[in-house]
C-alpha positions in Angstrom: 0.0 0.0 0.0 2.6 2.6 0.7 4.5 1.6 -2.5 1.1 2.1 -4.3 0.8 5.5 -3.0 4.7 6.8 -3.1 4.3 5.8 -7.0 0.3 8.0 -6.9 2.7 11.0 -5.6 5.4 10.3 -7.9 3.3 10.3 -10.7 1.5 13.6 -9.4 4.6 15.0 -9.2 5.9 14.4 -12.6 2.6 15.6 -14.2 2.6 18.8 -11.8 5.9 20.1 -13.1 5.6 18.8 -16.6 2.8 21.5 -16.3 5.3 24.1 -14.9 7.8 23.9 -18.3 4.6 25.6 -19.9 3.9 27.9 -17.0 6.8 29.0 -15.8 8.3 32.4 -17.7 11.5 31.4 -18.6 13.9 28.7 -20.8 15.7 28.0 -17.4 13.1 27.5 -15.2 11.3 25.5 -17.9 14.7 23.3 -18.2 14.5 22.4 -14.3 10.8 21.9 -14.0 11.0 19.4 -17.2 14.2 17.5 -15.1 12.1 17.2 -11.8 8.9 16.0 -13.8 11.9 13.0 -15.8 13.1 12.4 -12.4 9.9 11.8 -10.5 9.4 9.4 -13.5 12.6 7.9 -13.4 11.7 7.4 -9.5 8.4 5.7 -10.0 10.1 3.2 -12.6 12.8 2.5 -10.1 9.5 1.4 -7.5 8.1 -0.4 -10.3 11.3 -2.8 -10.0 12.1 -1.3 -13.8 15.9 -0.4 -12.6 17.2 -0.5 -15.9 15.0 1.8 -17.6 14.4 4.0 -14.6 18.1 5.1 -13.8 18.7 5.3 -17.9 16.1 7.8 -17.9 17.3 9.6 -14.8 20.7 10.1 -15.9 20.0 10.4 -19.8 17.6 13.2 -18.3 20.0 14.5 -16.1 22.5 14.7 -18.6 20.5 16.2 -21.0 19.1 18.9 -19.0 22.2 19.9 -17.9 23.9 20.3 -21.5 20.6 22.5 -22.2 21.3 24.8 -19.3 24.7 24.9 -20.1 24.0 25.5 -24.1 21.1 28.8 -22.9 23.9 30.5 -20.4 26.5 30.3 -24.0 23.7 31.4 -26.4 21.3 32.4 -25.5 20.9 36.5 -25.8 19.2 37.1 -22.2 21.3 36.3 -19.6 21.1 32.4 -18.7 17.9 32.3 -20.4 16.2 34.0 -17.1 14.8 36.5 -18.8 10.6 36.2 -18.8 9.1 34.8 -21.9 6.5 32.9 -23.5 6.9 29.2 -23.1 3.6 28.6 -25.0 3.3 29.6 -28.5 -0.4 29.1 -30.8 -1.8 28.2 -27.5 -5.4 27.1 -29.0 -3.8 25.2 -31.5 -1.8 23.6 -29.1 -4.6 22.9 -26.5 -6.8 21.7 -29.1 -3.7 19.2 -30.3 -2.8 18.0 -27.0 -7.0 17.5 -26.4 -7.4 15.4 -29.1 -4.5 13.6 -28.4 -5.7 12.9 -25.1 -9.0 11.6 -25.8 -7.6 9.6 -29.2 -5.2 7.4 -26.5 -7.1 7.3 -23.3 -10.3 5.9 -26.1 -7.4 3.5 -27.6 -6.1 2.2 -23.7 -9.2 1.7 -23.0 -11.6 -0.3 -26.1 -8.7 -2.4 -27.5 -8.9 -5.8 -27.1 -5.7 -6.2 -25.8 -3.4 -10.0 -26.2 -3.1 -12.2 -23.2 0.1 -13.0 -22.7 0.8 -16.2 -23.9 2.7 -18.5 -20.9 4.3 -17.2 -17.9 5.5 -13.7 -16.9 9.3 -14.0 -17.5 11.8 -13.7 -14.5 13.1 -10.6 -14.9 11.7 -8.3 -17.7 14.8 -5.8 -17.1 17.6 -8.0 -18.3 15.4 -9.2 -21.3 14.8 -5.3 -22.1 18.6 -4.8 -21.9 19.6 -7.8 -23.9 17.5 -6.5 -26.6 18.8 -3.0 -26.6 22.4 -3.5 -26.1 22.7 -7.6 -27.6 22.8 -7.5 -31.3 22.7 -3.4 -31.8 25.7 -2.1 -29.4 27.3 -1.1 -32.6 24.4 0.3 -33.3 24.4 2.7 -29.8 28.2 3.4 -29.7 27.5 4.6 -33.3 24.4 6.6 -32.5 26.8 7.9 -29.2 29.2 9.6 -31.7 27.0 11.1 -34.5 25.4 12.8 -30.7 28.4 14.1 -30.2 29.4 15.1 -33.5 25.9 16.6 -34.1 26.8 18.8 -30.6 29.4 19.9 -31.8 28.7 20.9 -35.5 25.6 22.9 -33.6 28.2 24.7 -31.3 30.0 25.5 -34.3 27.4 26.6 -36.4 25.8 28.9 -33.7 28.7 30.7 -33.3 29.2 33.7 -35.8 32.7 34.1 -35.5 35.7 30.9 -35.6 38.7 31.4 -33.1 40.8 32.8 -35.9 38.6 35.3 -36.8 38.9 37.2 -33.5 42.8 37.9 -33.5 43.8 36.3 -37.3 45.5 33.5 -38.6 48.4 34.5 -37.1 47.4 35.6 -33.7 49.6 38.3 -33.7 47.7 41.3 -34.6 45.2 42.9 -32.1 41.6 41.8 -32.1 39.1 42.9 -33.9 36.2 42.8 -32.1 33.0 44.6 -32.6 32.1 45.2 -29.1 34.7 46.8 -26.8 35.5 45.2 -23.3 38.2 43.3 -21.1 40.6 45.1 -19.1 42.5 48.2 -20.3 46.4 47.6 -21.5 
């Protein structure tokens, strides 16, 4: 019973703050209410005995959130992306979408005649989830790790206007050029 209801406040708790990213006035607050509503979910798969998948998504999210935070301090124009702003844009349209969405899957979950399962639950679900993710596809991931990390870093690249060679030359000998004036005085 007290697992039952930890996993009714967990889930209350990631639903609650999923709300706040569209509440909340700005990107950085959004970033932090999205990681507490991934975390409460990782939580409630970790009491589900779902280890695998819940502390993947609690340090994929983790992760993830982090990078964003740290991407909005380097570039975004307000400072740290604390500035308020509109999280919700076409706000009808997107009501209406996420309405009908609603209503499409809750009517799916519940008037399908789902399968029985055929034969006995198996031992432990986990290990069969991560034999099927990692068994025949880890080249697969490792590849899909590196075109991540290339695709960060061709985005960090192409945000910026200016290369490191543009600033003081090919050379780095002559003074810099930049177009707005700061630093210390010589």
């Amino acid at each position: 019973m007290t697992e039952l209801l930890l996993l009714a406040v967990l889930g209350a708790v990631a639903v609650c703050t999923g709300v706040l990213v569209f509440v909340v006035d700005s990107m950085a607050r959004a970033t932090f209410s999205l990681l507490a509503s991934f975390l409460a979910t990782g939580a409630a798969l970790l009491l589900m005995d779902l280890a695998y998948l819940g502390l993947l998504t609690i340090l994929m999210m983790t992760i993830e959130m982090a990078i964003m935070a740290v991407f909005m301090i380097m570039l975004m124009m307000n400072p740290a992306g604390l500035m308020p702003m509109t999280m919700v844009h076409n706000t009808r349209g997107s009501i209406a979408a996420g309405v009908v969405a609603f209503v499409v899957l809750t009517v799916g979950v519940w008037t399908v005649d789902w399968p029985d399962r055929p034969g006995p639950r198996p031992a432990n679900a986990t290990v069969q989830v991560g034999e099927a993710i990692m068994g025949d596809y880890m080249l697969v991931m490792i590849v899909v790790g590196v075109v991540l990390l290339a695709t960060m870093v061709a985005g960090i690249a192409l945000a910026t206007h200016r290369g490191r060679y543009d600033r003081l030359g090919a050379d780095l000998e002559r003074d810099p050029d930049d177009p707005v004036r700061g630093g210390l005085p010589r």
